[in-house]
N, C-alpha and C positions, 0 to 999 in steps of 0.2 A: 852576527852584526850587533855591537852596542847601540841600545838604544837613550838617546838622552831626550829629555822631556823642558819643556816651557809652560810658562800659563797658560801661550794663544796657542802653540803649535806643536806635534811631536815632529821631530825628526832626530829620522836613522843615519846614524855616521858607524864607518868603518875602522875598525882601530885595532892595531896589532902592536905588541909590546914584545920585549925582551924580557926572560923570568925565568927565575930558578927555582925549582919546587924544593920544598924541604920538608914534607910530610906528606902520607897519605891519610887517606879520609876512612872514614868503616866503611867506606863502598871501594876501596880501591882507587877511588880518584886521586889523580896529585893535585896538592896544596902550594899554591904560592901566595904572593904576597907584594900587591904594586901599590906605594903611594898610601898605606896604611888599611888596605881592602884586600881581603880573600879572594884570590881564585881557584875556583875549582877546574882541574884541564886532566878528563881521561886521558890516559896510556902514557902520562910522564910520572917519572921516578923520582923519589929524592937523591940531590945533587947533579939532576939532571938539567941543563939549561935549552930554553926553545925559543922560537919565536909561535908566537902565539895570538891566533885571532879571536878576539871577544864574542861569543855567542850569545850574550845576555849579562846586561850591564842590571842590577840592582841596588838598591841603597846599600846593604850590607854589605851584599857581597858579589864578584860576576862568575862567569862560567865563559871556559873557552877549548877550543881544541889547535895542537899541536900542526904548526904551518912547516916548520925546519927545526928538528932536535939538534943539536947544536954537539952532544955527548953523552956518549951512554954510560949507566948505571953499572957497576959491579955486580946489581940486585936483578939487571935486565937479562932474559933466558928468551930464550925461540919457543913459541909456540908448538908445541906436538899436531895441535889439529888443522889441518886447510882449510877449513871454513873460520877460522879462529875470527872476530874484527867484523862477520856478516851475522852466521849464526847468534843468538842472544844466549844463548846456552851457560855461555864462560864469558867472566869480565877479566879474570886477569890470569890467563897463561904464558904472559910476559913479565910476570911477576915472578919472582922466585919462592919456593915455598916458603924458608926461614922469613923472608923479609914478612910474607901474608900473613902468617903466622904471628909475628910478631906485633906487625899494625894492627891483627885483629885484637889480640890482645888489650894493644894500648888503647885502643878505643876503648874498650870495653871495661879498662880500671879505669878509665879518665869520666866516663859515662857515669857508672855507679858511685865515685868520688862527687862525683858536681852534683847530681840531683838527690844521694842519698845524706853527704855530708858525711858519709863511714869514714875511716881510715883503712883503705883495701889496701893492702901488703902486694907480694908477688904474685902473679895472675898464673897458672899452671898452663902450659900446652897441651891439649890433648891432640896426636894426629896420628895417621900414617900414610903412605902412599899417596901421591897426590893423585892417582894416574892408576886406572882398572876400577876406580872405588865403588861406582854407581851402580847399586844391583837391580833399582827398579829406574825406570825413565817411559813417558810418555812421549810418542811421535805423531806430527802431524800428518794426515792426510789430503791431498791437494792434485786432482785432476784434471790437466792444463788442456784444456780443450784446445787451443789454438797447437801447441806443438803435442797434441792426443798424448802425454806421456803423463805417467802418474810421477810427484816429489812426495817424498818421506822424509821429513826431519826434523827438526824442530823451529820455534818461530823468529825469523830474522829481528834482531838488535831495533827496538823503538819502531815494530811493525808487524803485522796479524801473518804475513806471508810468508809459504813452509818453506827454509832452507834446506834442498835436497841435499842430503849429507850421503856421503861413499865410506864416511869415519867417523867414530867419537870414541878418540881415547880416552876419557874418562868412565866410559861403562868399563863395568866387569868382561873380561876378554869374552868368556861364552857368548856374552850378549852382543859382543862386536861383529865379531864372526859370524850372526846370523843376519846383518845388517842387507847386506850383499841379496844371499838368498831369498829374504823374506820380500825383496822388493822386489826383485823378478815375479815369485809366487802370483804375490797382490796383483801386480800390473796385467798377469795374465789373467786375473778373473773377470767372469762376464760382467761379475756388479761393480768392476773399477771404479766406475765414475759415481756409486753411492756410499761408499768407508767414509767412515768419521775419522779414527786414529786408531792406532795400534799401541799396545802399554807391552811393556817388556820386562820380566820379574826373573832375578837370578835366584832361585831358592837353591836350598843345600842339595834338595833331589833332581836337580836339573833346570832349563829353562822355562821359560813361561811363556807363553805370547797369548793377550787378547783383543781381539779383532773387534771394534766397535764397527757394525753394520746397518745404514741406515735402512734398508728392504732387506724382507725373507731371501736368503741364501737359495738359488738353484741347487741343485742334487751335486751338479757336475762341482760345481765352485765347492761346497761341503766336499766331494771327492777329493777335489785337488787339495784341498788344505788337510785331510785326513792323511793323505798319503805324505804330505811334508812333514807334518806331524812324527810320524810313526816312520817312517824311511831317519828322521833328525833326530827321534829322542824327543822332541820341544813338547811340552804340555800346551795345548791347543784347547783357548776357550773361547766363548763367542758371546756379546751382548747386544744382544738385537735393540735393545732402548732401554728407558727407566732404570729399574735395578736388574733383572733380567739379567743370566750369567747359568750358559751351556759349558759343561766340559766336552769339547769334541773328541779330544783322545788327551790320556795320561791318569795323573794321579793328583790329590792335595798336596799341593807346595807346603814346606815343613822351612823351619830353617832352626841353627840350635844357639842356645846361649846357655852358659855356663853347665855344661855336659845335660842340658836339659833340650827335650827335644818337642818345638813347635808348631801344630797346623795352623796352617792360614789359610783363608780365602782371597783370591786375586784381587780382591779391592783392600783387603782389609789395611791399613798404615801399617809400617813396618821401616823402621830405620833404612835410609837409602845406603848408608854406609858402614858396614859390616864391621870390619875392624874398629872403625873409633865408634861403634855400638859397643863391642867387646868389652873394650879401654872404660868405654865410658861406664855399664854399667860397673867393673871391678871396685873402679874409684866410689861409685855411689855404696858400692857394701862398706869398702875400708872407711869412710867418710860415717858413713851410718851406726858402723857397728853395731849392727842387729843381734841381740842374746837370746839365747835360748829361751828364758822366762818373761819373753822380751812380747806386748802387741804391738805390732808396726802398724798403719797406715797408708796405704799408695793410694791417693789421688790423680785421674785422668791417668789408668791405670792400662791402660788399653787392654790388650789380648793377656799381659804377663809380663811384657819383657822384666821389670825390676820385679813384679808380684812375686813369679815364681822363683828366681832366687834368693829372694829375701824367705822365701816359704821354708827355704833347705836350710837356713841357720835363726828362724825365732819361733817362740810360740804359736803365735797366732799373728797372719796378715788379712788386713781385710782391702781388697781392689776396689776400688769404685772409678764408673765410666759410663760417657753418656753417651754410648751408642750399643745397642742392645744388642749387634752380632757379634762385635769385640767382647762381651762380656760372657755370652757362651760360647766364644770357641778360648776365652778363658779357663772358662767352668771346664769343657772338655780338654783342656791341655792340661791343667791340674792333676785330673782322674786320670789322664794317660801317663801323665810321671808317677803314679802312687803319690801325690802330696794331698794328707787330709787335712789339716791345719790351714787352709787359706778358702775364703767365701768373697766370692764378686758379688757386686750389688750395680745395679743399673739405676743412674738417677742424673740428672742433671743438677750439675754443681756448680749452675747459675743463679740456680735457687737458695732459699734456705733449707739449707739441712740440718738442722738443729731438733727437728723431727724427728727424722730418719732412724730407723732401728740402729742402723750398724755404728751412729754417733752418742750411741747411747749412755760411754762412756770416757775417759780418757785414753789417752794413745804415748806408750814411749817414747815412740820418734815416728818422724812422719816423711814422706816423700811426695814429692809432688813434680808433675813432668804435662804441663797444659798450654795448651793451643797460644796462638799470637798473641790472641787476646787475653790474657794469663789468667789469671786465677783471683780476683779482684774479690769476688762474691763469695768465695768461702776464708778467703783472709782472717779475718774476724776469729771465727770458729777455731782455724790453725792456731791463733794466740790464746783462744780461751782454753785449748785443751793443753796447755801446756810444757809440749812435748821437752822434752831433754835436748834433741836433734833434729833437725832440719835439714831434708835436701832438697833442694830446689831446683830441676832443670827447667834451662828456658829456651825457645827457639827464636825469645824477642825481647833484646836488652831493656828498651825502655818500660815494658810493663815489668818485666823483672824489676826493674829499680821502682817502679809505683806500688809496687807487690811488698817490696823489701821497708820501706817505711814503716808498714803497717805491722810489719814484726818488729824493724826495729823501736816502734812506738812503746811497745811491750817486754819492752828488755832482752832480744834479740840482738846478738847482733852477727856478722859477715864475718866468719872467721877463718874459709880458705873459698879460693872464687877459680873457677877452669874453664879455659876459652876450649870449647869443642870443636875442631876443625872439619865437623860432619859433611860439608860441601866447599874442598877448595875451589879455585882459581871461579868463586861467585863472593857475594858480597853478604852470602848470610850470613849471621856470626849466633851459634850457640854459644850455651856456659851452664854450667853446675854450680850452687853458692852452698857451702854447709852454713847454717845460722844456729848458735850456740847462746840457751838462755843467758848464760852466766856469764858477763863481760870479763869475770878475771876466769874463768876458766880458757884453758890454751887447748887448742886439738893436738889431739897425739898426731 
């Protein structure tokens, strides 16, 4: 419902228009255009025309959703999941990959052009598979006292409530296939009605599941989940509360990059998407070209992923991360590849680290791969040590582009940029930017 406003009074009038989208937005929304004003209208495509009711009428700009599609997109595909439109999971498996692909892209030169003023060239795709990719995923837990049945899924589209799901093609197939069983399991235990959620981790050595349980586990319910456990293969853990984390049966989840092989702990972060982790770390080596004679630097460095193989082609790397179990089960995955040339450090790189032992000097080239809220606080430092190279991954464009000023302040600048495809048919959009001191130098 458009809302139009007076000085004495509001009133709500209804209004539905005729529109043709002709873009989508970084979130997947289609783009139109009535009378010189944007609308934003989920689940239309460009070249698609609708009739369309106004949900929110703004100065700028309104928002509305699709009353009668009028014709379909080229770009327009059937959704794989049946919960597709309830569950909040996926926004656009009506999209086609190339098309997502592509919008996310163009967002993402258009973004870093307008607020940085660069000259960003061709934006690279990084993807693969739209469909198995998710190795880790959280599900909700919800014990429906009125029909006594427990729902497992995730949380329904603009609302806290679990969508009981039977599917989600987008997990890793292992992980699908346990979807079935692990609900029957659940449902039959005595503490049903006190689980928090259940997390789901595909590592290289098998599956994972951890049981967040609000009360002490009776014997029998431990039984039942043991013997699923170990009858399935599934590594079975259990978190009674806070940080608290039982292995009831199995081993440490491992998973490997670049023929190097890594333990993790079921909390610990770990790229949800295996393949364009793969992709993506290659590209940060060839990007980086780390020398033999070479100190690298990885910031927000977690467990390894880029540390340790950047370890296997330079000098000396130094990890830094501010979470102190990621940094020894660094330490310990280092010592278990034989790599002695790399030292983690534990610090928060919100502060100044201009102290800090391991900034003691300068750095080659540097990488850095930090939270939404990017890396603002050690900027600065990044420019003063003056690296050769720069890689920058980001999981959030616009601090990326508040990030990227502060190099290019300092004679930086953007000289190849890759939309990372790490979570299709949602609206997040990663990227990798190489920043290169010397403006006439050209990346090989």
């Amino acid at each position: 419902m458009a809302q139009f406003y007076s000085a004495n009074r509001r009133v709500a009038t209804q209004q539905t228009l005729n529109v043709t989208c002709h873009d989508l937005d970084g979130f997947g929304q289609g783009v139109a255009r009535h009378q010189g004003k944007t609308i934003f209208i989920p689940g239309l495509l460009p070249g698609e025309q609708a009739e369309v009711r106004i949900t929110e009428d703004q100065r700028q700009f309104s928002r509305g959703r699709v009353t009668k599609r009028l014709n379909d997109s080229p770009q327009r595909v059937t959704p794989r999941c049946p919960h597709y439109g309830v569950c909040g999971g996926c926004q656009q498996q009506h999209i086609s990959q190339q098309l997502q692909q592509r919008s996310k892209a163009a967002t993402l030169r258009s973004l870093l052009t307008r607020e940085t003023g660069a000259a960003i060239g061709d934006v690279v795709s990084v993807g693969a598979d739209a469909y198995g990719y998710r190795r880790r995923a959280r599900l909700g837990l919800e014990y429906r006292q009125k029909s006594r049945a427990l729902a497992m899924g995730y949380r329904q589209a603009r609302s806290s409530d679990v969508v009981d799901i039977t599917r989600c093609p987008i997990l890793a197939g292992g992980l699908e296939q346990l979807l079935a069983p692990l609900k029957e399991l659940l449902a039959g235990l005595r503490a049903v009605k006190r689980l928090g959620h259940v997390e789901l981790v595909m590592a290289d050595n098998g599956p994972l599941v951890v049981l967040r349980h609000l009360d002490a586990l009776a014997g029998e319910d431990r039984q039942r989940l043991l013997d699923f456990a170990s009858r399935r293969r599934v590594m079975m853990w259990l978190a009674a509360g806070g940080d608290s984390l039982e292995c009831l049966w199995g081993e440490p989840p491992v998973y490997q990059i670049d023929d190097l092989r890594l333990q993790f702990s079921p909390r610990d972060f770990i790229q949800v998407n295996d393949e364009v982790n793969r992709r993506m770390v290659a590209l940060a080596l060839e990007w980086l070209e780390p020398g033999a004679d070479e100190r690298v630097l990885d910031l927000f460095c977690g467990m390894g992923n880029f540390t340790l193989p950047l370890a296997k082609r330079c000098g000396q790397v130094i990890g830094v991360e501010g979470v102190a179990a990621l940094v020894a089960n660094g330490q310990y995955n280092a010592q278990q590849n034989l790599l002695s040339n790399v030292t983690f450090f534990h610090d928060n790189l919100e502060e100044d680290v201009a102290a800090k032992s391991w900034a003691d000097r300068g750095f080659d080239k540097i990488l850095l791969d930090p939270a939404r809220a990017g890396a603002l606080g050690v900027m600065s430092h990044i420019a003063a040590w003056s690296p050769r190279r720069i890689v920058y991954v980001s999981c959030n464009p616009t601090t990326l582009a508040r990030d990227s000023k502060v190099l290019m302040a300092s004679g930086y600048v953007p000289a190849r940029v890759a939309m990372l495809d790490m979570f299709p048919h949602s609206g997040h959009l990663e990227s990798m930017t190489l920043f290169l001191k010397d403006s006439g130098v050209c990346a090989k």
